[in-house]
C-alpha positions in Angstrom: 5.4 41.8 20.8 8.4 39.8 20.8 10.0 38.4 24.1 13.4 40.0 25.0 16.0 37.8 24.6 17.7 36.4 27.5 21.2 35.5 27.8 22.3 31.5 28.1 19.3 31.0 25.2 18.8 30.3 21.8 18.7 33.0 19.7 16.4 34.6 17.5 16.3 33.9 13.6 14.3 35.2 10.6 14.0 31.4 9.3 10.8 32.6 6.0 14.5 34.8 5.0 16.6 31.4 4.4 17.0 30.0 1.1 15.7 26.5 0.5 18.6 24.8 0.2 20.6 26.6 3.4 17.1 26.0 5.1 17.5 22.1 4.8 20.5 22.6 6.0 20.0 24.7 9.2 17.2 22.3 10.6 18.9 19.2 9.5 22.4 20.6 11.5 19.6 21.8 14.8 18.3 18.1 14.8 21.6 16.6 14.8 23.0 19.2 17.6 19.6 18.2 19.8 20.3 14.5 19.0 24.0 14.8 20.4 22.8 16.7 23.4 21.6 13.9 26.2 19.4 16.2 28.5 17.8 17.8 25.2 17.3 14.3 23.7 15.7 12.7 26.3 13.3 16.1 27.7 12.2 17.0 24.3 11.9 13.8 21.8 8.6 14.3 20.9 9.5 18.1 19.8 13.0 16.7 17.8 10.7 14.0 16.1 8.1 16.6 14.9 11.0 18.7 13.8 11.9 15.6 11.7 8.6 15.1 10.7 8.1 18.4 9.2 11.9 18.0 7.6 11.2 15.3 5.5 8.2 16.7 4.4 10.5 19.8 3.5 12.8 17.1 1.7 10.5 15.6 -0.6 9.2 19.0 -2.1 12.6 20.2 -2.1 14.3 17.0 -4.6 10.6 17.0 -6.2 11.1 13.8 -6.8 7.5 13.0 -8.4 7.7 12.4 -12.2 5.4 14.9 -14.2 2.9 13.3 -16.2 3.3 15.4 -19.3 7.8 14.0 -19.1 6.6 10.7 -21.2 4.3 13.1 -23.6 7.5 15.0 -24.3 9.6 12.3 -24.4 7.3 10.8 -27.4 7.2 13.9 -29.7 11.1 14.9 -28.9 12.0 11.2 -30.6 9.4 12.0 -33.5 11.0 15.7 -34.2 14.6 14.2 -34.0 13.7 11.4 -36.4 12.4 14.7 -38.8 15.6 16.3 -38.3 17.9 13.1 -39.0 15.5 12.7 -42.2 16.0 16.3 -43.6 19.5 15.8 -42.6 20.1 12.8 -45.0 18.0 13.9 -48.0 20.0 17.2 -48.2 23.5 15.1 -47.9 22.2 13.2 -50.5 21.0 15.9 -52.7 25.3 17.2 -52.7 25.8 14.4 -55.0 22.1 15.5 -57.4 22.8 14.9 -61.1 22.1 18.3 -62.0 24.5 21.4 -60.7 20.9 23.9 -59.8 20.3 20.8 -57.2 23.5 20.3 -55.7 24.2 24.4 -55.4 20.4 24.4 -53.6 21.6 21.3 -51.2 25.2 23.1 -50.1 23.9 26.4 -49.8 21.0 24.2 -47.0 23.5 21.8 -46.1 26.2 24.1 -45.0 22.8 26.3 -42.8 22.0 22.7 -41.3 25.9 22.1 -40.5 26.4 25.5 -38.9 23.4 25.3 -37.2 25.0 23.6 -34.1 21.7 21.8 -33.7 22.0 18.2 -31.7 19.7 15.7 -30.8 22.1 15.0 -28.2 21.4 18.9 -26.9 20.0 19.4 -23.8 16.4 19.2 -23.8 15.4 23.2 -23.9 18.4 24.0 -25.3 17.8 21.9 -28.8 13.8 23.2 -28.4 14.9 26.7 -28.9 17.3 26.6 -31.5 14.6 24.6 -33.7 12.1 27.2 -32.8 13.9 29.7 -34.8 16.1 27.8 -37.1 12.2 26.1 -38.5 11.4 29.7 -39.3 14.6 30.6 -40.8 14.4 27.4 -43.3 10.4 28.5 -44.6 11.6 32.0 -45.0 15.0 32.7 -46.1 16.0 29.3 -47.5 12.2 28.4 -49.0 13.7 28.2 -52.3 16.3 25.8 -51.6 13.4 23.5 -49.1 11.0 23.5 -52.3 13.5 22.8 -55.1 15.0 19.8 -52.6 11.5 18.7 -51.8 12.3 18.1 -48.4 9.0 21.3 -47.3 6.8 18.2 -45.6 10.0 17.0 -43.1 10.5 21.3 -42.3 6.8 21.1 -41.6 6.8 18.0 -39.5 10.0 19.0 -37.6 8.2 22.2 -36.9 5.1 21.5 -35.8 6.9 18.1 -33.8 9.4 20.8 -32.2 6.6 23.9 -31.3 4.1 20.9 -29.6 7.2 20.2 -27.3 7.9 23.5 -26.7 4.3 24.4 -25.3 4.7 20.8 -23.5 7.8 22.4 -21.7 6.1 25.3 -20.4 3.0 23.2 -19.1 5.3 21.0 -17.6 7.0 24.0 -15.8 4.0 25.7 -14.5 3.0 22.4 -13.1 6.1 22.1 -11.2 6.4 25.3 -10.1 2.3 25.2 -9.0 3.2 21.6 -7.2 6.7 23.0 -6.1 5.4 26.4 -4.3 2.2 25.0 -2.9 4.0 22.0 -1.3 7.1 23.9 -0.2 4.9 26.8 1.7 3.1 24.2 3.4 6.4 22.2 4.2 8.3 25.2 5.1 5.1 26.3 7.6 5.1 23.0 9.7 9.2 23.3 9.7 8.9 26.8 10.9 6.2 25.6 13.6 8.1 22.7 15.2 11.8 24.1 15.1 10.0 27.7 17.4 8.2 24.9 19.7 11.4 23.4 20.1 13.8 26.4 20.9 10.8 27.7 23.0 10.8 24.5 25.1 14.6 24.4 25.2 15.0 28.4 26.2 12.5 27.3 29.3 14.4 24.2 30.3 17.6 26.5 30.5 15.5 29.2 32.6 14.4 26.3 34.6 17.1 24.4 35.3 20.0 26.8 34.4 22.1 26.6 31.6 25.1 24.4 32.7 23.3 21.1 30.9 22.4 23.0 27.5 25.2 25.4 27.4 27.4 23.3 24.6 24.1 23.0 22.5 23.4 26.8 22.8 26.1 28.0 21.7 26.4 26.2 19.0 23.1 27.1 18.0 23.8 30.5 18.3 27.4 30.5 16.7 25.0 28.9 13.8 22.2 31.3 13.7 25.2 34.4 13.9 26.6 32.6 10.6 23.1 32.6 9.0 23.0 35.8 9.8 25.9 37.0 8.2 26.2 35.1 5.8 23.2 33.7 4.3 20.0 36.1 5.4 19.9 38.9 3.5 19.8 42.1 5.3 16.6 44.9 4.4 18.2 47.8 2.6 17.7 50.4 5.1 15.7 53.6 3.7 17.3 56.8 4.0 16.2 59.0 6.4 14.3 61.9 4.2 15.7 65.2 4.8 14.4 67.9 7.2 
């Protein structure tokens, strides 16, 4: 059951109901208050260093700062499918000026596809991987005639197969993120959670002890914090309607 609160203390908040990033932010803001605060600083520095502790644990999963293994995998195939792309690109701009008229109709018909493609190796990463996902397909289906009588089918095939390996690459890579990401934050985000309640435990019985005249400014501005969070961040349960008699 939880204890009643009492006035002149810190307040209760739903922190698991925080966002991440307003999360950082909260005990970051409590650590600074605590710090300012001489009574609170000097009674309770084990309790704000454990609070830190657990912070910069929170920290580091939240930048996930830790390079993936598979980034230098993708990084090696994305050059190799460009280098396809820039090929085809080239052969076909040089097939506009083919002796023969059935060769350079073929190469405008492909070259004006390619131009209005809006395909980039400059494109963002996932961005450029999805476009070539369906722009490969389009080339072997509707415009097979045109990639045959240019004989330009093996740099289609290579860009394809270059572009669908980094596309599965991409979605390992993002499961092993988000396995790394959610393990390590719930962890982080449990030791946050069990030093910041220590702490506001320890300073709600100082106040009680001593009275509230020495920890009144940090307090309230805890609790003028937690009222914002409140409002403003934690998102309220949609209460269910009451079923009719």
């Amino acid at each position: 059951m939880r204890r009643k609160q009492v006035p002149g203390e810190i307040k209760n908040i739903s922190l698991q109901r925080v966002p991440n990033g307003a999360h950082n932010r909260f005990i970051k803001t409590t650590i600074e208050l605590a710090r300012k605060n001489e009574k609170i600083a000097s009674s309770l520095s084990a309790e704000i260093v454990a609070m830190e502790k657990a912070q910069e644990l929170f920290r580091r999963f939240f930048g996930v700062s830790k390079k993936n293994p598979l980034t230098a995998e993708i990084a090696l195939h994305d050059r190799l499918r460009d280098g396809y792309w820039n090929g085809l690109k080239v052969v076909v701009r040089g097939m506009l000026r083919f002796p023969t008229p059935e060769k350079q109709v073929m190469a405008k018909t492909l070259w004006h596809r390619i131009k209005t493609s809006g395909i980039s190796a400059r494109k963002q990463l996932d961005r450029q991987t999805g476009d070539l996902l369906t722009f490969t397909d389009l080339l072997l289906t509707q415009y097979a005639t045109e990639i045959e009588g240019l004989g330009v089918l093996l740099f289609v095939q290579k860009l394809k197969e270059e572009n669908d390996l980094v596309n599965e690459l991409l979605l390992e890579r993002s499961k092993m993120d988000a396995r790394r990401v959610v393990g390590g934050m719930k962890k982080a985000r449990a030791e946050v959670f069990t030093a910041y309640h220590s702490f506001v435990r320890k300073v709600n019985a100082l106040v009680t002890l001593n009275g509230p005249e020495d920890y009144s400014a940090f307090v309230d501005a805890m609790n003028k914090m937690i009222e914002r969070y409140e409002e403003e961040i934690i998102k309220k349960p949609k209460k269910r309607k009451k079923a009719e008699k």
